[in-house]
KEVONU-506507 format. One record per residue (C-alpha): x, y, z; residue in three letters; chain. Coordinates in Angstrom, 3 decimals, m for minus. Example, Ala and Ser with C-alpha at 12.3 -4.5 7.8 and 13.67 -1.06 7.14 Angstrom:
BEGIN
(node (12.300,m4.500,7.800),'Ala','A')
(node (13.670,m1.060,7.140),'Ser','A')
//
This chain:
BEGIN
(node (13.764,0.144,m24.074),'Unk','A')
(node (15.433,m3.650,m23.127),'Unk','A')
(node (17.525,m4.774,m25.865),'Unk','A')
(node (17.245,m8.358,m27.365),'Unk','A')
(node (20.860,m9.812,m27.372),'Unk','A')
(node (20.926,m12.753,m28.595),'Unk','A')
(node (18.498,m16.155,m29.499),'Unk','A')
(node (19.905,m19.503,m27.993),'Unk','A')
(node (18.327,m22.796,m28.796),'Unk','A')
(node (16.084,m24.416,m26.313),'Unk','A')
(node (15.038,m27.932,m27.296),'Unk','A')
(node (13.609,m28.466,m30.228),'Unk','A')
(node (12.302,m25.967,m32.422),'Unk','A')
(node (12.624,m23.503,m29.730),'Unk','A')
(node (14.395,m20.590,m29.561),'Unk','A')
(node (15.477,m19.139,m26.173),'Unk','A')
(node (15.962,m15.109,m26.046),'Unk','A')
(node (18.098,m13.370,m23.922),'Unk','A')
(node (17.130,m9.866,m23.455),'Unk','A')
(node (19.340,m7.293,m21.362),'Unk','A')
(node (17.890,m4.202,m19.199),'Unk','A')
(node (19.437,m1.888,m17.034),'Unk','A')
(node (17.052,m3.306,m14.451),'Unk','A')
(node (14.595,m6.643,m14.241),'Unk','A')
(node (11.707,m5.934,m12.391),'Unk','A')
(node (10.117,m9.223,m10.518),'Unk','A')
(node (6.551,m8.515,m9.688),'Unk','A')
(node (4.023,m6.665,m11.161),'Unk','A')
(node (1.728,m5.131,m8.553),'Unk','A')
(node (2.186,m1.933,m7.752),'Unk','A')
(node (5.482,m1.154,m6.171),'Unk','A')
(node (6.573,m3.023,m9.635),'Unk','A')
(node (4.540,m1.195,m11.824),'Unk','A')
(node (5.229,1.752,m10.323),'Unk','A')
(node (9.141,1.347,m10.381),'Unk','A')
(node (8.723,0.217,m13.982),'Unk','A')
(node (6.594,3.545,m14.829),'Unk','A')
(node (9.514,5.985,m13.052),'Unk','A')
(node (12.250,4.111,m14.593),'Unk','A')
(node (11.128,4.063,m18.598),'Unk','A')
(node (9.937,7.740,m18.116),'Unk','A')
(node (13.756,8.448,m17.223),'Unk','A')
(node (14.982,6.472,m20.066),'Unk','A')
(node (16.374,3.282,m18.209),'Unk','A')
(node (15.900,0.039,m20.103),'Unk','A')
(node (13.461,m2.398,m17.756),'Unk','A')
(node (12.391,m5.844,m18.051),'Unk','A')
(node (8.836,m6.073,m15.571),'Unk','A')
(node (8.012,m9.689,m15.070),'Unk','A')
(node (5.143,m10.980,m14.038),'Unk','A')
(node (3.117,m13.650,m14.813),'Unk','A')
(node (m0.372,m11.671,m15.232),'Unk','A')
(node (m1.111,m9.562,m18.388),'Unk','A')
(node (m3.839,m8.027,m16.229),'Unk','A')
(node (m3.410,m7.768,m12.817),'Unk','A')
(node (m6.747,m9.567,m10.943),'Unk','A')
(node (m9.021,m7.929,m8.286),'Unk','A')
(node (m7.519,m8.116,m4.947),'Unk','A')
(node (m8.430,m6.404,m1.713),'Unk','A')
(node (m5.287,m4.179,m1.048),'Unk','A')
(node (m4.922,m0.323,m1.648),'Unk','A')
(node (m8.338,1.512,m2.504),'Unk','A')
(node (m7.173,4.663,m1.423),'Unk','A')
(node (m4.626,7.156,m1.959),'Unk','A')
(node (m4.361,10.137,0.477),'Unk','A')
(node (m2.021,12.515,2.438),'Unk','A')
(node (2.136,11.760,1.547),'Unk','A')
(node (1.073,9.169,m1.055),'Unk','A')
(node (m0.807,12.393,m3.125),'Unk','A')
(node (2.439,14.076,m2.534),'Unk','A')
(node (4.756,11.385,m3.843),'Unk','A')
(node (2.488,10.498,m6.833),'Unk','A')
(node (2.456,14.534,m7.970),'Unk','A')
(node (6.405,14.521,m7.254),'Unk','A')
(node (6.428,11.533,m9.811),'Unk','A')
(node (4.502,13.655,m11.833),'Unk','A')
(node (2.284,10.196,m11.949),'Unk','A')
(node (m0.956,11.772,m10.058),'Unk','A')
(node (m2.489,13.570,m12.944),'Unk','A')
(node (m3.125,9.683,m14.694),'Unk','A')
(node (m4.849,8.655,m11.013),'Unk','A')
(node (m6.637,11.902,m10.835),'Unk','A')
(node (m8.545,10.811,m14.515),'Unk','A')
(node (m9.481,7.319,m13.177),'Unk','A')
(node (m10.534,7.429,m9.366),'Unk','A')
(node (m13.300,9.283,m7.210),'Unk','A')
(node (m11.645,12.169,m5.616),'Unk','A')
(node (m12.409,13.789,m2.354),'Unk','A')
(node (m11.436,16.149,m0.173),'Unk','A')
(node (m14.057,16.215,3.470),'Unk','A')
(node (m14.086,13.533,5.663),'Unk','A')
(node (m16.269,13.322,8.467),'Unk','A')
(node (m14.896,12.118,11.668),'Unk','A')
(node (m17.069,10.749,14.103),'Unk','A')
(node (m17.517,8.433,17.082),'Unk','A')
(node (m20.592,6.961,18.804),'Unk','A')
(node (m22.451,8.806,16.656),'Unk','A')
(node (m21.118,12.261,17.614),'Unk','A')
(node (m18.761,14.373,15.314),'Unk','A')
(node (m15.177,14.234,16.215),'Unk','A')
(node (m14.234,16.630,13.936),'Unk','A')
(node (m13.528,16.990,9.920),'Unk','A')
(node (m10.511,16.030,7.489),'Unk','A')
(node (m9.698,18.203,4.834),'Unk','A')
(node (m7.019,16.612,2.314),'Unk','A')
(node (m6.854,15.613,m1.318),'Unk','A')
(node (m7.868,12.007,m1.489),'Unk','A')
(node (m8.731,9.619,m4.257),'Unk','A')
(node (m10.831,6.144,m4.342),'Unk','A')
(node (m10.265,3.383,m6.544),'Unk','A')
(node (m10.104,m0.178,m6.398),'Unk','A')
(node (m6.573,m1.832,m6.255),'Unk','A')
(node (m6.474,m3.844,m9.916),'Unk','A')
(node (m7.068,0.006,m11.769),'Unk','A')
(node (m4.488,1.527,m9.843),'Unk','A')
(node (m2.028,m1.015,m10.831),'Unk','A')
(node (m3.448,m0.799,m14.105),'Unk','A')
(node (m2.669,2.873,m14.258),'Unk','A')
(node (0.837,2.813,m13.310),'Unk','A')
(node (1.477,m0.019,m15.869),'Unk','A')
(node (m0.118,2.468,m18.453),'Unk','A')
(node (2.437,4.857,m17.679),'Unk','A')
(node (5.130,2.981,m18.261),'Unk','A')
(node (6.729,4.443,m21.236),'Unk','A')
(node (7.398,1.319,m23.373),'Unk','A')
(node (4.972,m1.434,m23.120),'Unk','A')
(node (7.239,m4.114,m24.348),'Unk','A')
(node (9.121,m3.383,m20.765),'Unk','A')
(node (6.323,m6.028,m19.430),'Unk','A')
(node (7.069,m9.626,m19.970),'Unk','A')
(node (4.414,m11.870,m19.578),'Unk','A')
(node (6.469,m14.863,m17.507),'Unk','A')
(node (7.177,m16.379,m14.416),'Unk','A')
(node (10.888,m15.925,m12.990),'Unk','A')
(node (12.248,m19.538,m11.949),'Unk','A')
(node (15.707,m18.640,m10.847),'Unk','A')
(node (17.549,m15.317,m10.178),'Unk','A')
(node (21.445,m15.940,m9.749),'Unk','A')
(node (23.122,m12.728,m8.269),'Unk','A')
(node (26.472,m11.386,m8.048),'Unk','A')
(node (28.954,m8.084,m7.962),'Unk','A')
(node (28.565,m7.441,m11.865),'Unk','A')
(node (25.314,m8.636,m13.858),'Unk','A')
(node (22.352,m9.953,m12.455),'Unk','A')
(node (20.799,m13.538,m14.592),'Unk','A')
(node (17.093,m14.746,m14.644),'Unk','A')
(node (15.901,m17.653,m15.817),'Unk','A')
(node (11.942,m17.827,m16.959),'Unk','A')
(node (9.497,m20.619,m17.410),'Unk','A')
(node (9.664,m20.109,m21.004),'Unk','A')
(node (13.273,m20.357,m21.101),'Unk','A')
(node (14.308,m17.227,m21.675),'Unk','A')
(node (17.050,m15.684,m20.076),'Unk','A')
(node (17.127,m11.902,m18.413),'Unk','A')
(node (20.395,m10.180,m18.175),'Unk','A')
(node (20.508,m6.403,m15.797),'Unk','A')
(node (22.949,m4.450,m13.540),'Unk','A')
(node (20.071,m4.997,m10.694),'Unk','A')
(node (17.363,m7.216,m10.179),'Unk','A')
(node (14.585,m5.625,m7.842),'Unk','A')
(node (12.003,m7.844,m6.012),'Unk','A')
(node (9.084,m6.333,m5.609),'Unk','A')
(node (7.029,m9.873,m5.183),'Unk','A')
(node (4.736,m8.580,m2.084),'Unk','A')
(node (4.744,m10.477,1.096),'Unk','A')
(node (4.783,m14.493,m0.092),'Unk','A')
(node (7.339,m14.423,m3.312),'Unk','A')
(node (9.094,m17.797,m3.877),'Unk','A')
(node (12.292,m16.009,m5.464),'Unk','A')
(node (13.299,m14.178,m2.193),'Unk','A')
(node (13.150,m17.609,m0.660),'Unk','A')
(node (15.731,m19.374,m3.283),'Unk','A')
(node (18.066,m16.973,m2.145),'Unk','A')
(node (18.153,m17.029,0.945),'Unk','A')
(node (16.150,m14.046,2.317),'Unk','A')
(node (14.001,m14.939,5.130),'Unk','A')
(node (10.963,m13.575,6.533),'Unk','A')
(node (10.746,m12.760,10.124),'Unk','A')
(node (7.113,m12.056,11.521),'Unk','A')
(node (7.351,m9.680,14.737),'Unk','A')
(node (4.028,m9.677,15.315),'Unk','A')
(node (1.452,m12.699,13.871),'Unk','A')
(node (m2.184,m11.916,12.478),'Unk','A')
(node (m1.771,m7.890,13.789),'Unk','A')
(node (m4.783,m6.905,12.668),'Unk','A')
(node (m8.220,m7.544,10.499),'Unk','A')
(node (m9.567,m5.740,7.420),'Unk','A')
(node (m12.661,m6.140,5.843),'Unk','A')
(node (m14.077,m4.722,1.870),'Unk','A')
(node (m17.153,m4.367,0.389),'Unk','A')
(node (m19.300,m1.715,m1.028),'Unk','A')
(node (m22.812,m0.128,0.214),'Unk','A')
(node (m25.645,1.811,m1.264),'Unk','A')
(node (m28.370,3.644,0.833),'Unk','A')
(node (m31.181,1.315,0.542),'Unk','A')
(node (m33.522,3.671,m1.387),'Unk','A')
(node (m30.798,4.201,m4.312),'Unk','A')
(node (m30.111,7.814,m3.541),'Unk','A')
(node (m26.731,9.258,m2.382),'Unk','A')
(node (m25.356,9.779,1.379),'Unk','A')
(node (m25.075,12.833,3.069),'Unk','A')
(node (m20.800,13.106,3.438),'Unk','A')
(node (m18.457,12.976,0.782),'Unk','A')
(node (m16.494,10.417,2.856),'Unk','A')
(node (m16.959,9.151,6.309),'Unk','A')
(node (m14.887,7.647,9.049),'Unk','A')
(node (m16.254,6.167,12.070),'Unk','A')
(node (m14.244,4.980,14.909),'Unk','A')
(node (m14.907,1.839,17.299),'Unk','A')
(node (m17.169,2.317,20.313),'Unk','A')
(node (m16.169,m0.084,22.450),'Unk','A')
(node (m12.862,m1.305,23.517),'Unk','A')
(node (m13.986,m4.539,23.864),'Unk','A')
(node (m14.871,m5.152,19.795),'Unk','A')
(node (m11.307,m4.463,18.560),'Unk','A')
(node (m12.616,m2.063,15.701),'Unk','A')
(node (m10.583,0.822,14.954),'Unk','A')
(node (m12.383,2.342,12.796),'Unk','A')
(node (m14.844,1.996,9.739),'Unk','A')
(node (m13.602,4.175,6.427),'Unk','A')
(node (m16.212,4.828,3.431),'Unk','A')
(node (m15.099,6.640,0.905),'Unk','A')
(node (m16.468,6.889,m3.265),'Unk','A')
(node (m14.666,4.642,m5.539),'Unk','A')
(node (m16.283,4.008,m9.127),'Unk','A')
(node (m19.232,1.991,m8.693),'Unk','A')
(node (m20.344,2.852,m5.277),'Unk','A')
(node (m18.526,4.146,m1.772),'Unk','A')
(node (m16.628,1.534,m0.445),'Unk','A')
(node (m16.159,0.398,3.368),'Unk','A')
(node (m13.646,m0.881,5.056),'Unk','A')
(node (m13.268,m2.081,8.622),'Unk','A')
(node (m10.512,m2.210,10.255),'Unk','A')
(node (m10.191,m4.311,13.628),'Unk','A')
(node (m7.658,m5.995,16.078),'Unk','A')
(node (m8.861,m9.329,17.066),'Unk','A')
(node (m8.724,m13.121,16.683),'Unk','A')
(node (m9.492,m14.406,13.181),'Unk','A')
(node (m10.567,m17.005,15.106),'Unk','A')
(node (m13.317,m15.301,17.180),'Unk','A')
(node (m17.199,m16.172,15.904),'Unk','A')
(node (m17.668,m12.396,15.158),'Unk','A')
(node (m15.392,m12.441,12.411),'Unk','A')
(node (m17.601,m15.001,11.119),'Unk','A')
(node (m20.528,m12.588,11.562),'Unk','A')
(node (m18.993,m9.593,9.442),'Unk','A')
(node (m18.269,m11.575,6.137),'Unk','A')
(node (m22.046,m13.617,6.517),'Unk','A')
(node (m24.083,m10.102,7.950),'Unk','A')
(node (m21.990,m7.153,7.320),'Unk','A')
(node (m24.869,m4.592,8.137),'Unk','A')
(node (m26.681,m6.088,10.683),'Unk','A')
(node (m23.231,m6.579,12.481),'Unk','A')
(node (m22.118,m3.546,12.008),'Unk','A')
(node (m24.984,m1.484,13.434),'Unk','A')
(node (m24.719,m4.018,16.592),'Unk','A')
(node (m21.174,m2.937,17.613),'Unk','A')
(node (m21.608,0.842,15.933),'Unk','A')
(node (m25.186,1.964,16.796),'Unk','A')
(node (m23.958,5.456,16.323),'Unk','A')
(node (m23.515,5.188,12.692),'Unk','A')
(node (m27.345,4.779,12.217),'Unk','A')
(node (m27.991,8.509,12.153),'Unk','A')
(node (m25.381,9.339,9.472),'Unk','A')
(node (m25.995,6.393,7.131),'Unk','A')
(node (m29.331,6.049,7.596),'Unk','A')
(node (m30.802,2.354,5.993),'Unk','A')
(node (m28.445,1.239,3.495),'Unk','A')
(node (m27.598,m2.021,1.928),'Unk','A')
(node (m24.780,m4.121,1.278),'Unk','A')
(node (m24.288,m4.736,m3.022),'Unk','A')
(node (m21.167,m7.035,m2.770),'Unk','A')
(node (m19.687,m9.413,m1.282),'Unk','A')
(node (m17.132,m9.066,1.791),'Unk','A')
(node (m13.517,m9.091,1.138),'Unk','A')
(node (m11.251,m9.926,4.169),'Unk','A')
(node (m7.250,m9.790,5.220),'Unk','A')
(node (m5.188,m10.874,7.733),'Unk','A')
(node (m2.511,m8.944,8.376),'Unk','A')
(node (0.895,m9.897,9.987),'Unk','A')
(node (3.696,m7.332,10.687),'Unk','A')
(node (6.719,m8.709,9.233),'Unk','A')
(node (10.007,m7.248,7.703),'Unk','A')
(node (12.899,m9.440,6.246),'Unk','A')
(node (16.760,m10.730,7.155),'Unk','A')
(node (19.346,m11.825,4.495),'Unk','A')
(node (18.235,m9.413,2.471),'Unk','A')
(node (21.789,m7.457,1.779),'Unk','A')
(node (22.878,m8.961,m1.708),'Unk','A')
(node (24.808,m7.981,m4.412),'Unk','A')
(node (23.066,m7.158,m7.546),'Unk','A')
(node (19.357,m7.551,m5.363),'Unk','A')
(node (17.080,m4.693,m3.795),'Unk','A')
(node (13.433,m5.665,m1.739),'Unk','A')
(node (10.936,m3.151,m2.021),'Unk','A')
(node (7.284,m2.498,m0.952),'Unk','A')
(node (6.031,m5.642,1.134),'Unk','A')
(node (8.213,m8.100,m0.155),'Unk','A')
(node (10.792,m5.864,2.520),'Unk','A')
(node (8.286,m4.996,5.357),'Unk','A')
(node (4.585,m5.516,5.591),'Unk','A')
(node (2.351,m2.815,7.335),'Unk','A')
(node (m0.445,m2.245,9.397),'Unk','A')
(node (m3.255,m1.688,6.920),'Unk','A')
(node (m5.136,0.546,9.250),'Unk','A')
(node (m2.320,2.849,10.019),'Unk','A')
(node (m2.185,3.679,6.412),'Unk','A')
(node (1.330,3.388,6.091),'Unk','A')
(node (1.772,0.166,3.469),'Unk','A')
(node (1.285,2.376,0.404),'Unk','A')
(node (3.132,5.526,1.902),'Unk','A')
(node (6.273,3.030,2.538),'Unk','A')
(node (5.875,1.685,m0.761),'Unk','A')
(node (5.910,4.731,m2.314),'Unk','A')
(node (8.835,6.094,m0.678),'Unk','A')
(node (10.923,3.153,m1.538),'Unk','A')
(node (10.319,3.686,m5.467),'Unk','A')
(node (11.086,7.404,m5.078),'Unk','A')
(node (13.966,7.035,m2.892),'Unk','A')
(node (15.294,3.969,m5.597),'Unk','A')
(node (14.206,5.181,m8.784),'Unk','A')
(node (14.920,8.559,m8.535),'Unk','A')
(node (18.055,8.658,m6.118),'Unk','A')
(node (19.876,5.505,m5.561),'Unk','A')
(node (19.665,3.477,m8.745),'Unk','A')
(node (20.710,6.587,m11.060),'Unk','A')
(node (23.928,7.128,m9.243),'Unk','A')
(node (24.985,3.160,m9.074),'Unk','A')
(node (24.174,2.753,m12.814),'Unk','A')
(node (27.085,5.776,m13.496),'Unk','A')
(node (29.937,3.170,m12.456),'Unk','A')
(node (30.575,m0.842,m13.300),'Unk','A')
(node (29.433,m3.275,m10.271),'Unk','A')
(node (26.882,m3.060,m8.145),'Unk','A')
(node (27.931,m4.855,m4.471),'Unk','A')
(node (26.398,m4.997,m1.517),'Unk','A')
(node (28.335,m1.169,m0.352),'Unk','A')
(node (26.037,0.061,m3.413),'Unk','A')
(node (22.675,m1.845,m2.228),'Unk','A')
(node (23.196,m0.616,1.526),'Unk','A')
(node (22.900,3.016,0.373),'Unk','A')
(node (19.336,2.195,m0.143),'Unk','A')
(node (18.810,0.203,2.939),'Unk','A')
(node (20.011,2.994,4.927),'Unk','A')
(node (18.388,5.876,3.123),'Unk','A')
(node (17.155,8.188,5.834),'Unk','A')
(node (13.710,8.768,4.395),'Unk','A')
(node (13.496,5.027,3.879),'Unk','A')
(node (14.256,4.158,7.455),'Unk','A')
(node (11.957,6.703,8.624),'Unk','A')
(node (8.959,5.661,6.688),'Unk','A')
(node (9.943,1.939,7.795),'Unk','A')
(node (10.230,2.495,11.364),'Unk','A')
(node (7.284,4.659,11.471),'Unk','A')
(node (4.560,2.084,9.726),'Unk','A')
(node (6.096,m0.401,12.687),'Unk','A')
(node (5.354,2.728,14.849),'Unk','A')
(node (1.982,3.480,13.999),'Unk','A')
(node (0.826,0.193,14.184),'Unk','A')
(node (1.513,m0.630,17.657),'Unk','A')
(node (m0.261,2.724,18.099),'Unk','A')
(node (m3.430,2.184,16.233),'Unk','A')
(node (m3.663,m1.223,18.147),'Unk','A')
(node (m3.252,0.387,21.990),'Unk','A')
(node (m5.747,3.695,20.876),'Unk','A')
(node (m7.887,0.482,19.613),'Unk','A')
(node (m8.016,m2.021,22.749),'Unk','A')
(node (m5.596,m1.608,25.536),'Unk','A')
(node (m8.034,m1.181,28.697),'Unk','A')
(node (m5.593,m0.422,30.933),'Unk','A')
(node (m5.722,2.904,32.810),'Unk','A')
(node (m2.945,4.820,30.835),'Unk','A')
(node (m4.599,3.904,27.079),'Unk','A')
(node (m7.925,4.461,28.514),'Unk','A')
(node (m6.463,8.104,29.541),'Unk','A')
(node (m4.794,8.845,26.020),'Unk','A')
(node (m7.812,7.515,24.085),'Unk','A')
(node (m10.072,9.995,25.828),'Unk','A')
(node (m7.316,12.889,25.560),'Unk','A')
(node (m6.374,11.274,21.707),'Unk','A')
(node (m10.881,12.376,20.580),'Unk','A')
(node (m11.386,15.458,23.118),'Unk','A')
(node (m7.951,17.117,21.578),'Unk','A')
(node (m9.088,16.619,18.059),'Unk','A')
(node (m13.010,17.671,19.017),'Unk','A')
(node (m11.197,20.984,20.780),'Unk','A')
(node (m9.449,21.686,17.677),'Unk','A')
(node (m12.692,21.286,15.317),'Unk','A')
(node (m14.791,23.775,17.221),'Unk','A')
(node (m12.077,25.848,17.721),'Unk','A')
(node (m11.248,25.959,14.059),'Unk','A')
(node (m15.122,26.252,13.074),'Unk','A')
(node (m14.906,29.839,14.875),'Unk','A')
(node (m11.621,30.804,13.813),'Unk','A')
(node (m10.402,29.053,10.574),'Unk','A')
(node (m6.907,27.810,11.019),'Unk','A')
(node (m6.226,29.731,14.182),'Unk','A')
(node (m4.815,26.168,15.732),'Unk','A')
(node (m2.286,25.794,12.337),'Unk','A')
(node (m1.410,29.896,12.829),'Unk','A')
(node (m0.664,29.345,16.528),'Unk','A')
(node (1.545,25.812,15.903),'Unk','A')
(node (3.274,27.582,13.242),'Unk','A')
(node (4.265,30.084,15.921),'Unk','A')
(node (5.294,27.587,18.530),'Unk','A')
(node (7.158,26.043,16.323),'Unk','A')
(node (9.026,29.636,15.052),'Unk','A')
//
C-alpha cells in the first residue's frame, strides 16, 4: 500500500529510497501493529517501523478480557485472537481460601509476542512493515520526514509514535515524560502445572491478598497455550527482601502469604522461570505537535493490575484509526487544531483518566490500613459475596433489579 517515490544516492554504491504513506507507524508492539492492521484493512497506505522482524517474548499483555473483547470484535480483529489463544469464560473469585463469588465474561489467554504477532498478520499488506530503526523524525503543518539507519527516507501526512514507555524519538522532539507516581506497583509471570501432571479444578482463578500488610492484590491464573499462567500483582518496595523471595521460590512464597489457595490448587509446581515488572504511572507533556500523535504507553502508562493498559490502548487505535485520522486525511495539513481533536476525544479522556483512577483504587483496596479503607475493603468482598449467593438462587435477579433502578 506505501508507494516508492523515488531512489537517492547514499554513498557509494548505495541507493537511498524514499517511500511515501499516508501514515508512518514508529513502533511495532502492539498499539503499532494494531494501528497498522486497522489502517491497511481500510485502504490507507502505512509504513510500520520497527526494528524487529519478530517481535521477542516480553512480559506485558497475556490477557484479553471485558472492553478489550469488545473493541477487538468492533475491529472485526477478534475472530484471528479467538484461533490462537485459550479462551475462557468462569473465573473463580476467592479470598483466604473462601469463594468471593464467580466472573462470567469472554476472556482469552495468550502470551504477549503471539498477540502482537497476530495483529501484524492482519495487516493487509505485509510490505507495510519495514524492518529499520527510525533515527530522526522532523515534523511540521504539511508532511511528516523520517530518516532510518539504513538511510532511507519516510515521507506521510502523520507520523504516530507508538514506541511504549522508553522511545528515544519522543525525546528528540521534545516530548517529556512526567512520572506522577514512581515504581506504583509490582507484577510477577510464570506458569504452573499441578504437580502430578493432571489439570486444575477452575477454568481460571483469581485470588486476592490476605493480608494488608503483603501488598498483594491479587494472584490471576488463567490457560494460555502451554500451561495456565500466574500472575501476581502487588504494591510494595522493589526493594523489600520478599521480592527477592518470589522470583528465587515462587511456590513456597506464595503459599506463605496465601495459605488459602492450598485447597483450590492443591500441590502444583512451578515449570518456568519468573518474569517481573515495575511499574510507574506516568503520562507525557509537549506532546501537542503538528504532524505527531502518542498512543498506547508511549502517551500514558497504566496500572497493570487495574487492567486498564490494554483497554486504553485499544481505545486510542479505535478512536484514531477509525475516527480521527479518516477525517484529517480528507483536507491538506495536519496542525496541531487537527492533532488536539484526538487528545480531547471524549472516549479517550475517559479511558485515560479512568486507568489513573483505578489505579489509585486498586492500591488503597490493596494496603491502606487506615479505618476508612479497612471499612470499604470489607464492604468492597461482602457486596460482591451478597451478590453471588443471591444470584446462585435467582439468576440475574441483581442485573434485573439495577436495570430497574436505573429505568
Amino acid at each position: 500500500m506505501r508507494t516508492i517515490c523515488a531512489n537517492l544516492t547514499e554513498g557509494p554504491g548505495r541507493e537511498a529510497t524514499t517511500i511515501v504513506a499516508d501514515v508512518a507507524i514508529v513502533g511495532g508492539g502492539l498499539a503499532g501493529s494494531l494501528a497498522a492492521a486497522v489502517l491497511t484493512r481500510a485502504g490507507y497506505r502505512i509504513a510500520l517501523i520497527d526494528k524487529r522482524a519478530v517481535y521477542p517474548e516480553e512480559f506485558r499483555v497475556e490477557k484479553l478480557g471485558g472492553q478489550q473483547v469488545d473493541i477487538l470484535r468492533r475491529l472485526g480483529l477478534l475472530d484471528a485472537y479467538a484461533e490462537d489463544a485459550c479462551p475462557f469464560d468462569t473465573v473463580l473469585n476467592i479470598r483466604r481460601g473462601k469463594v468471593v463469588d464467580v466472573s462470567r465474561s469472554q476472556s482469552y489467554g495468550l502470551h504477549y509476542a503471539p498477540i502482537v504477532a497476530t495483529a501484524r498478520r492482519l495487516i493487509a499488506d505485509p510490505s507495510s512493515l519495514i524492518v529499520d530503526q527510525v533515527l530522526n523524525v522532523t515534523p511540521s503543518d504539511g508532511l511528516q520526514r523520517l530518516t532510518l539507519a539504513s538511510g532511507n527516507q519516510v515521507v506521510a501526512r502523520l507520523v504516530i509514535l507508538a514506541t511504549g514507555m522508553a522511545g528515544a524519538i519522543p525525546y528528540s522532539l521534545g516530548v517529556k515524560r512526567r512520572v506522577i507516581v514512581e515504581r506504583h506497583s509490582l507484577a510477577f509471570g510464570f506458569t504452573i502445572a499441578p504437580a502430578d501432571d493432571t489439570v486444575f479444578a477452575f477454568p481460571a482463578l483469581t485470588s486476592y491478598g490476605e493480608r494488608t500488610a503483603d501488598g498483594i492484590d491479587y494472584l490471576s491464573i488463567f490457560p494460555v497455550p502451554g500451561g495456565m499462567r500466574a500472575n501476581l500483582f502487588m504494591f510494595r518496595d522493589p526493594n523489600d527482601p520478599i521480592i527477592r523471595e518470589i522470583r528465587r521460590e515462587p511456590k513456597s512464597t506464595l503459599m506463605r502469604m496465601m495459605p488459602g489457595l492450598q485447597p483450590h490448587l492443591g500441590d502444583f509446581k512451578v515449570i518456568d522461570r519468573v518474569q517481573s515488572w515495575v511499574m510507574d504511572l506516568a503520562n507525557v507533556e509537549g506532546h501537542l505537535q503538528p504532524g505527531i500523535v502518542l498512543i498506547g504507553d508511549a502517551f500514558q502508562t497504566s496500572c497493570p493490575a487495574a487492567g486498564t493498559g490494554v483497554s486504553r490502548l485499544l481505545v486510542d487505535v479505535e478512536r484514531l484509526c477509525t475516527v480521527h485520522l479518516p477525517e484529517w486525511l480528507k483536507t491538506d495539513g495536519m496542525g496541531t487544531e487537527k492533532i488536539s481533536m484526538f487528545y480531547s476525544d471524549r472516549d479517550k479522556v475517559a479511558s485515560d483518566e479512568r486507568a489513573f483512577r483505578m489505579a489509585y483504587f486498586r492500591q488503597a483496596l490493596t494496603s491502606d490500613r487506615g479505618m476508612r479503607w479497612s471499612l470499604r475493603r470489607r464492604l468492597h468482598f461482602l457486596r460482591r459475596n451478597l451478590r453471588h449467593h443471591v444470584d446462585t438462587v435467582l439468576p440475574g435477579w441483581t442485573d434485573r433489579l439495577a436495570g430497574m433502578l436505573r429505568a
